[in-house]
N, C-alpha and C positions, 0 to 999 in steps of 0.2 A: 504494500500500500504506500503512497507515494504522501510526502508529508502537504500539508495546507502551503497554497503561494506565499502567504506572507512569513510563514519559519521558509521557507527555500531561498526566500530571497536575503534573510537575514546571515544565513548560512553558508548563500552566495559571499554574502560582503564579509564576513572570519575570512573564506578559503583564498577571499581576493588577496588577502595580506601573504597567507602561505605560500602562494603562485609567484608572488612577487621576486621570492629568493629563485625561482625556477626560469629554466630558458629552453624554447620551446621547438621540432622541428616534422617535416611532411611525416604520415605517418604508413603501416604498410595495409595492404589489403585488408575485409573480413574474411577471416577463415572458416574452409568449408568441416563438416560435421567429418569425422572419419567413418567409415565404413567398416573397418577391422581394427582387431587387436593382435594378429599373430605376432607371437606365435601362441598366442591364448584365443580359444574360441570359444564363443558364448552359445547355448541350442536353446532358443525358446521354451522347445519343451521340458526342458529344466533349469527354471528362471534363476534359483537359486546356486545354479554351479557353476562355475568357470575353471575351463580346461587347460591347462599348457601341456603341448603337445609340439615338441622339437628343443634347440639346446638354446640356453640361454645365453643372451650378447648384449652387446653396450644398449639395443634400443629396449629389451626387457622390462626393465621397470620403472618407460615412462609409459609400455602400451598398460601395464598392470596396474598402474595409476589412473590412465586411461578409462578402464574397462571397466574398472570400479568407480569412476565417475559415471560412468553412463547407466552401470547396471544397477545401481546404488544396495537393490535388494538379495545382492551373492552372501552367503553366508560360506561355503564353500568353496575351497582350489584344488582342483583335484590335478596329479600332477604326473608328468608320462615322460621324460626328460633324460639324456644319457648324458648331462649336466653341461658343464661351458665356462662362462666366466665368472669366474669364484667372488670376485669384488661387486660384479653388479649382483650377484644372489646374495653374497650379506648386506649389499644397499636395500633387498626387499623385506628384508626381517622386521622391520620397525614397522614397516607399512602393512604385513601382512597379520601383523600384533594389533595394530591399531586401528584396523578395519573387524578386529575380532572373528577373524576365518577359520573353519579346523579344516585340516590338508588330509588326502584322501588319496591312498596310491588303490589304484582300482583292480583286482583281478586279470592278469595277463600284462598289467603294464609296469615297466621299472623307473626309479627315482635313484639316480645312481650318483656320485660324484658333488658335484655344486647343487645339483638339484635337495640334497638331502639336509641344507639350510633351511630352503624352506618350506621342508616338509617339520622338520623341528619349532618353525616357526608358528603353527598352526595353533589355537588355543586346544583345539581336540584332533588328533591323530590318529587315523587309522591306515594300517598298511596290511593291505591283500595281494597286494603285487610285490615288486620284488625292491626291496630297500637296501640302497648300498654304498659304500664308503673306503674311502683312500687317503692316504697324504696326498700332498698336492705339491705337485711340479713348482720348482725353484733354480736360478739359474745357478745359485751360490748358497753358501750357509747362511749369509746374513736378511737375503733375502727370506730363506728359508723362517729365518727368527719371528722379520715384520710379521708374516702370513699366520704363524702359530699363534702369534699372541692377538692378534686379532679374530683369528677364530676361537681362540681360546675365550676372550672378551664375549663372543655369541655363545658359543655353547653354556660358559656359565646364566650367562641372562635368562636364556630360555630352561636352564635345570635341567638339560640332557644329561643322561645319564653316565656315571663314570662309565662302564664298560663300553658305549661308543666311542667314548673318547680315546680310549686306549684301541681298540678296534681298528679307529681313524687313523692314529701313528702308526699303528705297527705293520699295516700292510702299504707295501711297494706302490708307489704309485702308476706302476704301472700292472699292476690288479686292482682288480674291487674286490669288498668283502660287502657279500649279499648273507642277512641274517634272514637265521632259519625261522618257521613258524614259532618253533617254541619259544629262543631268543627276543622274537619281537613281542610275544605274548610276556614273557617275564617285563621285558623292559616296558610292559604297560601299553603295547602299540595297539593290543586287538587284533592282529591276523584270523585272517580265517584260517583254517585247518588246512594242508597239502595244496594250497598255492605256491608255493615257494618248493624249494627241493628239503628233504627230510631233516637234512643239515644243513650247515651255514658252508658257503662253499668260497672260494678264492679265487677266481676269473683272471686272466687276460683280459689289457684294452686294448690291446693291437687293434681294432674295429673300431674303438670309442672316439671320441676326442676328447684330447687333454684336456684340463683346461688351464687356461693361457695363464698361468700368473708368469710365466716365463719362459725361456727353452725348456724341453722338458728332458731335466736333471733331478731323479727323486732326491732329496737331503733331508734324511732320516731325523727330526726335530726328538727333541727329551721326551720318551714315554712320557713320562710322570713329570711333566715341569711344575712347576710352583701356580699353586692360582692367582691372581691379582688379590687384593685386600675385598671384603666383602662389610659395610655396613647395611646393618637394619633399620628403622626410623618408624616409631612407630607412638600411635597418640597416645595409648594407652600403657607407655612405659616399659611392654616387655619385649621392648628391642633393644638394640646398640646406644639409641639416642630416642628422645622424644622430641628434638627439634633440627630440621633439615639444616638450618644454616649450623646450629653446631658442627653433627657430621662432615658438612664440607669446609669447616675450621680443620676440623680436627685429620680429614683425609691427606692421602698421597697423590704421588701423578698414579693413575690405572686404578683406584679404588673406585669400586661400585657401590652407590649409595642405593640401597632399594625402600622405595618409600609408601609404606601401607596405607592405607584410607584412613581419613584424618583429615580433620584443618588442622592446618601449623602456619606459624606465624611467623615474622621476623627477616631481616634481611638480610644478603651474605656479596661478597666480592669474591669471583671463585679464581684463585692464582694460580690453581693445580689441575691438571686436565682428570679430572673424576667425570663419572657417570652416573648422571641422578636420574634413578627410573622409577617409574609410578607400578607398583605392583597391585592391580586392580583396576577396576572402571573409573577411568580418570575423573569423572564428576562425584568419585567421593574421596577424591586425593586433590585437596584444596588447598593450597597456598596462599597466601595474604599476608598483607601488608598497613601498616601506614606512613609509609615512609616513601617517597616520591618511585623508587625503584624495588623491586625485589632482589633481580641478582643482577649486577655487574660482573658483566662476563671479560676477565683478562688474562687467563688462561690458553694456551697454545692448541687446546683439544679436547677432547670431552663431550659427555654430549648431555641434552635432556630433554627426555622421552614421557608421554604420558602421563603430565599431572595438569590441574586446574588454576591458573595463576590468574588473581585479582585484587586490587584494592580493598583493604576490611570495609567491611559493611558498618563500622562503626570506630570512633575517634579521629581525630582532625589529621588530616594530611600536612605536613610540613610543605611542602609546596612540590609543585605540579609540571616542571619545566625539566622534566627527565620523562624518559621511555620506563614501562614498565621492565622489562627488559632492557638492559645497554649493554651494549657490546662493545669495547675498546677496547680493540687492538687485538682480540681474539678471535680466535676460528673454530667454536662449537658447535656440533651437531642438534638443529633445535626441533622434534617431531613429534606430531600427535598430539599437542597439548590444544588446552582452551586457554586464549590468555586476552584476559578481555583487562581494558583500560578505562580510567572516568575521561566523559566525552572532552574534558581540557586540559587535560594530557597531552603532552607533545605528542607522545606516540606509542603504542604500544609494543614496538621492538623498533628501536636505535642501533645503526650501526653507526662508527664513528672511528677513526685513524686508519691511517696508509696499511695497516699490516690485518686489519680485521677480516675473517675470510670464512664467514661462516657459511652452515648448508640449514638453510630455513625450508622442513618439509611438512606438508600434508599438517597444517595446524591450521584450526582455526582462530580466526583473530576480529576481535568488537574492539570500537569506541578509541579515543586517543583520536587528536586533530590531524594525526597520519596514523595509518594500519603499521605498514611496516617503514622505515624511511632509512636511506639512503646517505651519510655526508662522508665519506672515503671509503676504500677497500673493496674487497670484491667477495664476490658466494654466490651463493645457488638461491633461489629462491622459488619454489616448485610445489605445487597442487595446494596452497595455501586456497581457504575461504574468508576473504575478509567482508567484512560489513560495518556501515553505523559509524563510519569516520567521514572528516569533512576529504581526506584522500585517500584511496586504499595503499597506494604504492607509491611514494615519493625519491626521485633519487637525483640529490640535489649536486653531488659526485662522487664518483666513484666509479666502478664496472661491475657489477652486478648484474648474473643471467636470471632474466625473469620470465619465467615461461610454465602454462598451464595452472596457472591460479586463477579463480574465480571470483572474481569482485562484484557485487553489488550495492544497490541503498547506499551510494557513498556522491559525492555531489561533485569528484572528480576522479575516476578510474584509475591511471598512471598519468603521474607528471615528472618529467623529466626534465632536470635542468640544465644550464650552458655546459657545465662541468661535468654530464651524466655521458658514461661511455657504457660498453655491457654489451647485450642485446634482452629482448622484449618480446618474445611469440609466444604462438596459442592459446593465450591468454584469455577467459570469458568475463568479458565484463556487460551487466545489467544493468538497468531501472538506474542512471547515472543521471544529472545534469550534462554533463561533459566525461565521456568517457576517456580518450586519452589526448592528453593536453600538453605541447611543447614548445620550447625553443627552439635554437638554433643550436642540434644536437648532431651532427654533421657524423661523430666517432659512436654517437648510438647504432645499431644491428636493430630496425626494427622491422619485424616479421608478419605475418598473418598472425593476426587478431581478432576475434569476434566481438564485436561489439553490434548491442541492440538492445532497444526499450532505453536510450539516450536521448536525450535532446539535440545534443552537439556531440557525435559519434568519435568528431576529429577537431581539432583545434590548433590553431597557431596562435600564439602571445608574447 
């Protein structure tokens, strides 16, 4: 519903002042609706499943973003895959968490290799098909390091079981180990009965393909390496901490903060690349504040995953010319949360210095006189839902890839300023005054856009 003329035009005259800092240029086409998602296929007749069917690559998990935009009512990923690129399958772990899918290998089909992320990724698992597992090609040892402890980092989030783990390391990568019925049955998976072979068997991939973390060189990583540091957080005191900003005082660089259902309160500066994850339905993992910001992100990595950040609903703000979110000078990974700001709020996620290089996914974002804004550095900024700000996307400079967020209710779509470089596609923006809005932005990449239900689709200022 579209507010009365006279709040639009009052609304008009705030956002005029915000435009001001901004410099504006031609903009690209509307883009057309896609037709597929391979290598994920959707069948009518089962509305709520969606298939991948082939090996996974660099464009994977923005058609899987995609297809869950479109299909909104998937509850399931069923998954048929002889694996691929092991980076872009741990990029969809967070997304396949946060959509709350359970993963589904189906009778007759295997999930072998990178596919086997995100079938761990799934809230509910079952495997009737064939589930299987390897080290993972490396050119050298130290690459070999990065890759472990990064998977290391997923398998524990998701509480995969030790004996995959060890499973995982011990076989060649150039085998897979396919677990038997019984195996997947202990490990909690549900198999159905003589789908799989009697025993857990060791394969050749001379057939498969690697996947690419490198030449494929197997480098045999620590069975048993050390886990990352692991905090609890929890309201009712029988965790680690009852307050998240403590935890992330008190953390290392690779400590995982898991943070139960709860309001917690208080605000924190995170200097240590930790991992604050929301374990539960993120709308009962509540963060809040009264203090202009919650976290100041200046940290070199880390990420934070599934919680509720908002202003308390009660005692005075200190004042209001900070993001709910700031980010200076760090590059953390920020997904699946709700992080809504008061409507005169600068903005509800700030980025800000030459070196800030965050990856803003798949969250939704209310209120703040910008959604997300732009003033140096670069990131990702991808399948966001913003609304209910006077701009959804502001980037006054910087290079920032902005692509497949959906904007509406907001009385400027993207505005782009003299100093804004990056690029801007696929983007859906709605019910706008002005959908996107530029300068004289020459070093912007701007692409197909859909813009409709605006009044001024395109603009120059």
């Amino acid at each position: 519903m579209r507010a009365p003329a006279k709040d639009r035009e009052t609304g008009r005259a705030r956002t005029a002042l915000l435009l001001a800092a901004l410099s504006f240029a031609p903009l690209g086409a509307q883009a057309q609706a896609a037709d597929t998602f391979a290598p994920f296929h959707h069948d009518p007749a089962r509305p709520e499943v969606l298939r991948l069917d082939g090996e996974i690559d660099v464009r994977t998990p923005f058609m899987l973003g995609a297809a869950l935009r479109a299909q909104p009512q998937i509850t399931t990923l069923e998954l048929h895959s002889p694996g691929g690129d092991v980076y872009q399958a741990l990029s969809m772990v967070d997304r396949i968490r946060t959509a709350g899918l359970a993963t589904r290998i189906a009778p007759g089909d295997r999930c072998h290799s990178a596919c086997s992320f995100l079938f761990f990724a799934g809230v509910d698992r079952k495997a009737e098909g064939a589930l299987g597992v390897h080290q993972l090609a490396a050119p050298n040892q130290q690459s070999a390091q990065y890759v472990m402890n990064d998977v290391l980092d997923v398998l524990l989030a998701l509480d995969v079981p030790d004996d995959v783990r060890r499973r995982m390391f011990q076989t060649p990568a150039e085998e897979i180990y396919v677990f038997s019925p019984a195996e997947v049955a202990a490990l909690g998976f549900d198999a159905a009965p003589g789908t799989t072979s009697a025993t857990s068997t060791a394969i050749t991939t001379a057939a498969l393909p690697t996947d690419p973390v490198g030449p494929v060189l197997a480098v045999a990583p620590d069975p048993d390496p050390a886990p990352p540091p692991v905090f609890t957080v929890k309201a009712d005191g029988s965790g680690d901490y009852v307050s998240i900003a403590e935890a992330v005082r008190a953390a290392e660089d690779g400590t995982r903060i898991r943070v139960y259902p709860g309001t917690y309160t208080g605000h924190v500066t995170v200097k240590a690349s930790v991992d604050i994850v929301g374990t539960g339905p993120r709308d009962q993992i509540i963060w809040e504040t009264t203090w202009p910001s919650i976290l100041r992100w200046e940290a070199a990595g880390g990420s934070l995953t599934g919680l509720t950040l908002r202003p308390a609903t009660s005692g005075p703000l200190t004042h209001r010319d900070s993001g709910l979110i700031e980010i200076r000078g760090g590059a953390p990974a920020i997904r699946g949360c709700d992080i809504a700001a008061l409507p005169e709020a600068t903005a509800a996620i700030r980025v800000t210095g030459a070196g800030s290089n965050p990856r803003i996914e798949d969250n939704r974002v209310t209120g703040g006189r910008i959604g997300i804004q732009f003033d140096g550095g670069e990131g990702d900024v991808q399948g966001n839902t913003i609304s209910r700000s006077e701009i959804g996307i502001a980037v006054l400079r910087g290079a920032p890839r902005v692509r497949s967020n959906q904007i509406r209710n907001v009385d400027v779509g993207i505005g782009l300023g003299r100093a804004a470089r990056g690029a801007v596609a696929g983007n859906e923006v709605h019910y706008c005054a002005r959908g996107i809005v530029a300068r004289k932005t020459p070093a912007t990449e701007i692409g197909d856009n859909a813009v409709d239900a605006c009044e001024t689709p395109r603009a120059r200022e």
